[in-house]
C-alpha positions in Angstrom: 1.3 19.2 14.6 2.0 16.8 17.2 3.2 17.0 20.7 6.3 13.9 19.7 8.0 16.2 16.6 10.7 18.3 17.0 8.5 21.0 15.2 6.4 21.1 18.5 9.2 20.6 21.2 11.9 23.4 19.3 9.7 25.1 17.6 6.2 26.1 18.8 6.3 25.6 22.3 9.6 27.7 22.8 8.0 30.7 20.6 4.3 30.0 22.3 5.6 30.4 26.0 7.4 33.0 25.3 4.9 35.4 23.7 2.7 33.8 26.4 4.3 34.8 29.1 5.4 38.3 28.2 1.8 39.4 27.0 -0.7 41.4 29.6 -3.0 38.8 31.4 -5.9 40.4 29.7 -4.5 39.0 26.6 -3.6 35.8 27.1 -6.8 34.4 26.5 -6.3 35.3 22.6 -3.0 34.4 22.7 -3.9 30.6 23.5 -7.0 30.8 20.7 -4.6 32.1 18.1 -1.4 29.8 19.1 -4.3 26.8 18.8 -5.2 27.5 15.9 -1.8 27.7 14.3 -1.2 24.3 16.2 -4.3 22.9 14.9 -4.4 24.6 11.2 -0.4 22.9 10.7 -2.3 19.9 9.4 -5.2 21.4 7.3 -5.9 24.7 7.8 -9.1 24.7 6.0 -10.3 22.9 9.2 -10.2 25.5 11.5 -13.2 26.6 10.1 -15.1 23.5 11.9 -13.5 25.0 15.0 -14.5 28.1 14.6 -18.0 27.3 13.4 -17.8 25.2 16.7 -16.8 27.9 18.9 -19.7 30.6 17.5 -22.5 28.2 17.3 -22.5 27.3 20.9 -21.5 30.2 22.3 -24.2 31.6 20.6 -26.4 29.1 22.1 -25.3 29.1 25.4 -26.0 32.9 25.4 -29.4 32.4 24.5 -30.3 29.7 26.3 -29.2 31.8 29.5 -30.8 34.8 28.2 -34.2 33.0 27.9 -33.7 31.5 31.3 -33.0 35.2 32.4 -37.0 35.5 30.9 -38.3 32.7 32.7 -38.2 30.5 29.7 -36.3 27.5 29.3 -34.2 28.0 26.1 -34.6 24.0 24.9 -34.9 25.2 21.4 -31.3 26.6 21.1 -30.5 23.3 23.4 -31.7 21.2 20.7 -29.9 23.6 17.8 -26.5 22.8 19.5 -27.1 19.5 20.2 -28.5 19.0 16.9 -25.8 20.7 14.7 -22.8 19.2 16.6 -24.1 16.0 16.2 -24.7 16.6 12.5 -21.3 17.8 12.2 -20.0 14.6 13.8 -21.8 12.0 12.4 -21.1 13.8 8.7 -17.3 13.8 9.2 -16.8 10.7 11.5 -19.9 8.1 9.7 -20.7 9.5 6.2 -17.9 6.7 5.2 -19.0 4.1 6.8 -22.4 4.6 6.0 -22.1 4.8 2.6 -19.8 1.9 2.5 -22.3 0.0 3.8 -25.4 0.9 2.3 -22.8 0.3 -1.4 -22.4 -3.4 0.1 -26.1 -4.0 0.9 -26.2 -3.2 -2.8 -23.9 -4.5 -4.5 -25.2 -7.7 -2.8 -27.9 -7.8 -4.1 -26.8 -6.8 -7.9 -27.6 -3.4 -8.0 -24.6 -0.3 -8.8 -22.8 1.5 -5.4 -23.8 4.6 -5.1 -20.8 7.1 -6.5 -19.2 8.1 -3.3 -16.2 11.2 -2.5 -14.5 9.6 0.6 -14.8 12.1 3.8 -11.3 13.1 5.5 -12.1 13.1 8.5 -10.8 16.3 10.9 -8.4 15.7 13.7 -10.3 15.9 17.4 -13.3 16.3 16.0 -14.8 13.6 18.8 -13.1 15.8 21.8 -14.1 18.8 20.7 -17.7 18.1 19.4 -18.6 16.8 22.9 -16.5 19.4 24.8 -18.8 22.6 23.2 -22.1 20.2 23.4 -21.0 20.0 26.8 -21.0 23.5 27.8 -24.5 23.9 26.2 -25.9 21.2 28.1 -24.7 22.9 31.3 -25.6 26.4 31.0 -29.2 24.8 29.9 -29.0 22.8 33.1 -27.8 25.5 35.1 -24.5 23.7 36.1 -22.4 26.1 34.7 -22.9 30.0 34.1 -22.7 31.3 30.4 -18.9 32.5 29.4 -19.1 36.1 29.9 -16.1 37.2 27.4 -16.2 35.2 23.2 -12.0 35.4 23.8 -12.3 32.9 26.9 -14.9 31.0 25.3 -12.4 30.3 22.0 -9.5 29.9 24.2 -12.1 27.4 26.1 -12.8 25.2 22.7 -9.2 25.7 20.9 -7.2 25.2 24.0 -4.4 23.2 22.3 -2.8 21.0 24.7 -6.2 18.9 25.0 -7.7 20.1 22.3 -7.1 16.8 19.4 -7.0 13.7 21.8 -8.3 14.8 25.1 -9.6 15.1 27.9 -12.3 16.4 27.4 -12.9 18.7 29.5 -16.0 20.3 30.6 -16.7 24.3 30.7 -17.0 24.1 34.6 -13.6 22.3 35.5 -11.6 25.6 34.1 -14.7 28.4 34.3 -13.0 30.0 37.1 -9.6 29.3 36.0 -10.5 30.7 32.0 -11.1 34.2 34.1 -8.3 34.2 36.7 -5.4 31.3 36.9 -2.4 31.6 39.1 1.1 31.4 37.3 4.1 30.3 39.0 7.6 28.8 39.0 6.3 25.3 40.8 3.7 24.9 38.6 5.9 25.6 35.5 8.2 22.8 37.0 5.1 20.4 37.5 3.9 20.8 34.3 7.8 20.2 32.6 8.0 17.1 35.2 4.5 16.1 33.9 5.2 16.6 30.4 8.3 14.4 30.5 6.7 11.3 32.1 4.0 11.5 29.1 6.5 12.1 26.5 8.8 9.3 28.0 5.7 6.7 28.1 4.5 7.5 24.5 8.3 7.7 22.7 10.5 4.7 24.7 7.2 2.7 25.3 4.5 2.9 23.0 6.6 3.4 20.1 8.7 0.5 20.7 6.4 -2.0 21.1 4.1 -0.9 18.0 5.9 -2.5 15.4 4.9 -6.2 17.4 1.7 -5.2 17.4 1.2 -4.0 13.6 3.5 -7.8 12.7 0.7 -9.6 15.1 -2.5 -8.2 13.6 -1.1 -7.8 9.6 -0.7 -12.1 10.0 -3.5 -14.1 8.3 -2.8 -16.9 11.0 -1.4 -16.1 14.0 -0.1 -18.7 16.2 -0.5 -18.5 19.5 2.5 -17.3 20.8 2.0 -15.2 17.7 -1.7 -13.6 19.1 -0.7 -13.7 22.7 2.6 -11.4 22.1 0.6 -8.9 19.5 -1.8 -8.9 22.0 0.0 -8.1 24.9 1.9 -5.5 22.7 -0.8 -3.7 21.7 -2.7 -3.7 25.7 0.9 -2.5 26.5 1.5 0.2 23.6 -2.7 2.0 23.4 -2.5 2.4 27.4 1.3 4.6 27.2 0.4 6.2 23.9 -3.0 7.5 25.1 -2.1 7.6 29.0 1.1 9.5 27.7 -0.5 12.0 25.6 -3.2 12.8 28.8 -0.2 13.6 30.5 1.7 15.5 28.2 -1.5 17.4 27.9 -1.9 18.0 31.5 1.5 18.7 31.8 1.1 21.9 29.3 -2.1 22.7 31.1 -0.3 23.7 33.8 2.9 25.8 32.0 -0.3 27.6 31.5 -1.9 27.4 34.4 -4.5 24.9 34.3 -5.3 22.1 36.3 -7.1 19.5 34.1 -8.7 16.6 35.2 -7.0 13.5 35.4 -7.9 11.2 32.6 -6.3 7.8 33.6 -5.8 6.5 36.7 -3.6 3.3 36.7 -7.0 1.1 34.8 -4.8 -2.4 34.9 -5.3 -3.1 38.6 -8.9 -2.6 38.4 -11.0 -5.7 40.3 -13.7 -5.5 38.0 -15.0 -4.2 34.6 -17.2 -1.2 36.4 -13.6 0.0 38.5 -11.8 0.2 34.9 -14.2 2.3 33.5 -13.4 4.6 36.7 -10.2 4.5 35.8 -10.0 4.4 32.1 -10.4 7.6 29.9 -12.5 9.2 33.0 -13.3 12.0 31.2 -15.1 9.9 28.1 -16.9 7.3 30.6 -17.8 10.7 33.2 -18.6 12.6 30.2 -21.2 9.2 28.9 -22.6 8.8 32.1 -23.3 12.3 32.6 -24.8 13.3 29.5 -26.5 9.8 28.5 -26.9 7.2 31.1 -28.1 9.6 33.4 -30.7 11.0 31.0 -31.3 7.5 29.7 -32.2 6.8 33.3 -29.4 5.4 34.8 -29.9 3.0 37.1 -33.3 4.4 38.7 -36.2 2.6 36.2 -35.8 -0.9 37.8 -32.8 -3.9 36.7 -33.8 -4.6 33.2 -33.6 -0.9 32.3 -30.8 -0.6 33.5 -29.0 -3.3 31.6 -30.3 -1.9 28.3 -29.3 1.4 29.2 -25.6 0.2 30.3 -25.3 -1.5 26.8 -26.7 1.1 24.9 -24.2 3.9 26.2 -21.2 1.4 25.7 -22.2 0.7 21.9 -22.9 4.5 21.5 -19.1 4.3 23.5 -17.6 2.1 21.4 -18.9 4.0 18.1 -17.9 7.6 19.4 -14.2 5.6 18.7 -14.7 5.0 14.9 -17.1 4.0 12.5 -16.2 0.3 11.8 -18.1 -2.8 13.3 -15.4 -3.4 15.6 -15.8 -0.7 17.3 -19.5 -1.8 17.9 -18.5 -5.4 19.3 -15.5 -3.7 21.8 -18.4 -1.9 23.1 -20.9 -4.3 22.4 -18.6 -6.8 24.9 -17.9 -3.3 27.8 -21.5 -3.4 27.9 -22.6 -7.1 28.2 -19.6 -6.9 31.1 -21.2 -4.0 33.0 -24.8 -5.5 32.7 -23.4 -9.0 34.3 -21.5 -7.2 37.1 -24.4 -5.1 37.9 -26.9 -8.1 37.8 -24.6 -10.3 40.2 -23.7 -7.0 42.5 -24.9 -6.6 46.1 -26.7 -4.1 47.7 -24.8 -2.4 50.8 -27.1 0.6 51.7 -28.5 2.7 49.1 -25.8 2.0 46.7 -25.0 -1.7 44.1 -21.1 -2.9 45.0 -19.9 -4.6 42.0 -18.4 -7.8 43.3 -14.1 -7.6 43.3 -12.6 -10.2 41.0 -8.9 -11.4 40.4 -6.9 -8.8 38.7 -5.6 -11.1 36.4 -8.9 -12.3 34.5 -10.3 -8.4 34.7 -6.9 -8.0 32.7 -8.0 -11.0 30.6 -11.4 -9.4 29.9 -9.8 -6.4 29.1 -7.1 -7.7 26.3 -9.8 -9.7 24.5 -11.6 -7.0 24.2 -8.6 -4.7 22.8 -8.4 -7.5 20.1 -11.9 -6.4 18.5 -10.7 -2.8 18.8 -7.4 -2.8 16.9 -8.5 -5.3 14.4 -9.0 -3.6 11.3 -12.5 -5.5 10.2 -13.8 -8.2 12.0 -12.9 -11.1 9.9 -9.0 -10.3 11.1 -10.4 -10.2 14.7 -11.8 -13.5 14.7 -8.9 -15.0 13.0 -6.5 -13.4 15.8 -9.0 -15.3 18.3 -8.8 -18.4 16.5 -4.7 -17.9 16.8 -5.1 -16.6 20.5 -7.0 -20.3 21.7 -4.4 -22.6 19.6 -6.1 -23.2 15.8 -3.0 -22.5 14.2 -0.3 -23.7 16.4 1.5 -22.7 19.4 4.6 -21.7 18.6 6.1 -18.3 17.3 5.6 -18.8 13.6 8.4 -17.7 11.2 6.8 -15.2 9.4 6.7 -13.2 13.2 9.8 -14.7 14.0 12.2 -12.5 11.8 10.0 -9.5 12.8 10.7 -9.4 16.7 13.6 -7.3 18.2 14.9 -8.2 21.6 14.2 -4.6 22.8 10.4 -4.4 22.1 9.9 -7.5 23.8 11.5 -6.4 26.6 9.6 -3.3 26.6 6.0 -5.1 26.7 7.6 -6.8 29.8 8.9 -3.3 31.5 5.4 -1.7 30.6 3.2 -4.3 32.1 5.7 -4.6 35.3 5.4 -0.6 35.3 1.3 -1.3 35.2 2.0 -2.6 38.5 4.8 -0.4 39.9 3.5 2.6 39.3 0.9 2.6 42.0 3.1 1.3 44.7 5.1 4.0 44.2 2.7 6.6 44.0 1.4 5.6 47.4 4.8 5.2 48.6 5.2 9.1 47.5 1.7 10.0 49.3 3.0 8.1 52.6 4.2 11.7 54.0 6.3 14.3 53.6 9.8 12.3 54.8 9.1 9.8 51.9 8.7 12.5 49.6 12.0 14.0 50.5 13.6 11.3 49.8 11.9 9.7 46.8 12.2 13.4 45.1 15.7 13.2 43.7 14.4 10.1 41.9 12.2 12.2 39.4 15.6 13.5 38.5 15.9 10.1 36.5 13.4 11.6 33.8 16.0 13.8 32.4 18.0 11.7 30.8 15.3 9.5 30.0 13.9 12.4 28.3 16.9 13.3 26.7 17.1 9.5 25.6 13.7 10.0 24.3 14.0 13.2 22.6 17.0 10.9 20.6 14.3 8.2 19.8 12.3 10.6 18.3 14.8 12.5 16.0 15.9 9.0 14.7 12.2 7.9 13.5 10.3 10.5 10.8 6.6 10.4 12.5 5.3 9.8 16.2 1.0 10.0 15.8 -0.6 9.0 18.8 -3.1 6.4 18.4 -6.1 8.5 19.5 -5.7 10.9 16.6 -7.9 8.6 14.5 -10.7 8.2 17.0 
C-alpha cells in the first residue's frame, strides 16, 4: 500500500484514525503495530515475517545487552548478533542478485556455465528498517538510549507505518519518550493534515508530472543535448518532490498520531558546497552514516589522509545502501571524492574545518551530474547520457524526444526548480514574527484545492510508487 492510492487516502487512513483515536491510550501502541502490519502485509504478506523477525531479534538483544550491562559486563556479543543478523538479512535480500549476477558474468567470461540462480524479490523498506532496529541496538549498547521497557512500544517502534517503507529513519531516542507518553491534540491533527497535503501535493502535481521526461531522456540510446540536459533537469526536479514529498507526508501522519519526527530534507538545492547538501539531504541517512560509521571509522580525528579514506568509504558504503548496481557505487564513489576535496581545501577557524562556500549554481551542477550515474539503469546508459549532456550527438531536441514532451511537464521542471528557490524565502518570511505569520496564514489555504486538484491527478493515473521504494 502506498500513501498516493485512493486505497490509502479513503480507505485505511479513515478506518486507522478512527479505531486510533477511540481506543484507551494503553492500547494504542498495538493498535499502530497491527494497522502497520496490515499496511505493510497489502503488498506481500509473507513479508511481515522479516518484520517481525526484525522486531524480536533486537529487542531481544537490546534486552540483553542492557541486562549484562546491569552485571557489569558489556553485552558486545548480543551487539555483534544484531549487527550481524541484520546485516545478513540485508545483504541476502538487497545483494544476493547482484552478486550472483556478477560472479555468472565473471564466468561466463571466461567460458565456464552461470551458476543456476532463483532471482531474490526484494522486500519493501528493508534499507529503513534494517538500519532503524540496528540502530536501537547500537544505542542501548552505547548507553544512548535506555532499553524499551514494553515488546508493544518496541513493535509499534519498528512497524510504525508512516515512515516505516521509505523513511526517515528514525532512531529509538528521537520518539523513546514520545512511544511512552505523546500529547494528542486538535493543532497538531491540523499540522499534520497541513503537512500531509504539501507532501502529497509535491509528489502527485510535481514529481509525477515531470517523470515521464525523465523515463523518455534516459530510455534514448543518443541523447542530444537538449535531449540530456532536459531528462536531467527532470529527473533532479522529479527524485527531490517524490522523496522530499513522501518525508513530509510521513511527518505529516506522525503527527495525526502524535509524533514529531525529525526532519529529513531541508531545502538541499541552495547548498554552497557538497558537505552543506549532505546537511541538508536525507539527514536522517547522512546523520545515521556519520553516526554509526564515520565516527567509528574515526571520523576526522586520525590525521587528513584518514580521513579522506574514511569520507569515501562511508559514501560508497552510501551509495550501495541505495541499490546493488555499479551505479550506485560511482554516485557515491563521486559524493565521496567531493567531500574529500572540500575537506582537503577547507580552513581551520578554531577547533573546527569550514568547508569553503561555492556558487550555488555549480554545487547544483555537481549535484545533477551526479544524479545521472544514479538513475541510469547500468553504466553504459550513463556514460552515453554524458556523452549527450557535453554535445556528441547534437544539440538540439532530437525527434525521437520531440513527440514525447507535453507542454505541462516542462512547465513543471521550471515551477519545481523556481520553487527550489522560493521555498526558503518564504519560509523565512513566515519565521520573520508573529505579524507575518498572520498574514501569510490564510495563504496555506491555497493547498486545499491544490490537494483536491491532486487527489484528481491521482484517480485519473492507475499507480503512484514513490521512487525510494526500490532503494
Amino acid at each position: 500500500m502506498v500513501f498516493a492510492s485512493n486505497v490509502f487516502l479513503f480507505l485505511f487512513l479513515p478506518a486507522f484514525l478512527a479505531v486510533y483515536y477511540a481506543t484507551p491510550r494503553q492500547g494504542r501502541a498495538f493498535v499502530i503495530a497491527l494497522g502497520s502490519y496490515v499496511f505493510y502485509g497489502w503488498w506481500r504478506p509473507d513479508f511481515l515475517a522479516l518484520v517481525l523477525l526484525s522486531t524480536v531479534l533486537d529487542h531481544t538483544c537490546g534486552q540483553r545487552i542492557a541486562e549484562a550491562q546491569a552485571r557489569g559486563e558489556r553485552g558486545r556479543a548480543w551487539l555483534t548478533l544484531s549487527v550481524i543478523a541484520n546485516l545478513g538479512l540485508l545483504g541476502y535480500f538487497k545483494y544476493a542478485n547482484f552478486g550472483i549476477e556478477s560472479f555468472n558474468l565473471l564466468m561466463t567470461s571466461v567460458g565456464l556455465d552461470p551458476v543456476a540462480w532463483s532471482a531474490v524479490v526484494l522486500p519493501v523498506g528493508i534499507s529503513f528498517y534494517t538500519f532503524q532496529t540496528m540502530s536501537y541496538t547500537i544505542d542501548v549498547y552505547r548507553g544512548a538510549a535506555p532499553p524499551v521497557q514494553r515488546f508493544r512500544d518496541f513493535m509499534c517502534y519498528v512497524a510504525l507505518f508512516p515512515q516505516l517503507v521509505a523513511g526517515p529513519i528514525v532512531r529509538y531516542s528521537d520518539v523513546a519518550e514520545q512511544l511512552r507518553s505523546r500529547t494528542h491534540s486538535l493543532a497538531k491533527l491540523s499540522e499534520g493534515g497541513r503537512r500531509f497535503m504539501v507532501g502529497f501535493c509535491k509528489k502527485v502535481l510535481i514529481a509525477d508530472t515531470v517523470a515521464p521526461l525523465v523515463d523518455a531522456a534516459f530510455k534514448l540510446p543518443e541523447p542530444t543535448m537538449a535531449d540530456a540536459w532536459l531528462g536531467a533537469a527532470a529527473y533532479t526536479v522529479q527524485l527531490y518532490y517524490d522523496f522530499s514529498g513522501y518525508s513530509d507526508m510521513a511527518i505529516g501522519l506522525g503527527l495525526m498520531l502524535g509524533f514529531r519526527f525529525p526532519e529529513n530534507f531541508n531545502h538541499p538545492y541552495i547548498s554552497r558546497n557538497i558537505t552543506e547538501f549532505w546537511q541538508r539531504w536525507h539527514i536522517s541517512l547522512s546523520t545515521w552514516l556519520r553516526d554509526y560509521l564515520y565516527v567509528p571509522l574515526g571520523g576526522n580525528r586520525r590525521g587528513p589522509r584518514r580521513t579522506y579514506v574514511n569520507l569515501a568509504l562511508v559514501m560508497l558504503l552510501g551509495g550501495l545502501w541505495h541499490g546493488a548496481n555499479w551505479t550506485f557505487l560511482l554516485w557515491g564513489a563521486w559524493h565521496g571524492g567531493l567531500l574529500a576535496v572540500e575537506r582537503r581545501f577547507s580552513r581551520k577557524e578554531g577547533r573546527r574545518r569550514v568547508v569553503r562556500p561555492m556558487p550555488i549554481p555549480f554545487v547544483m551542477l555537481l549535484v545533477v551530474l551526479g544524479w545521472v550515474m544514479f538513475r541510469a539503469p547500468d553504466v553504459h546508459t550513463a556514460l552515453g547520457f554524458y556523452g549527450g549532456m557535453f554535445g556528441a550527438n547534437g544539440l538540439a531536441i532530437s525527434e525521437a524526444m520531440a513527440w514525447q514532451v507535453r507542454r505541462w511537464s516542462v512547465v513543471m521542471v521550471a515551477v519545481g526548480l523556481v520553487l527550489v528557490y522560493v521555498a526558503p524565502w518564504w519560509r523565512a518570511l513566515r519565521e520573520a514574527g508573529a505579524a507575518w505569520g498572520r498574514r501569510l496564514g490564510p495563504v496555506e489555504l491555497a493547498f486545499v484545492p491544490l490537494f483536491a486538484l491532486a487527489l484528481l491527478r491521482l484517480s485519473a493515473q492507475s499507480y503512484s510508487p514513490f521512487l525510494y521504494f526500490q532503494f
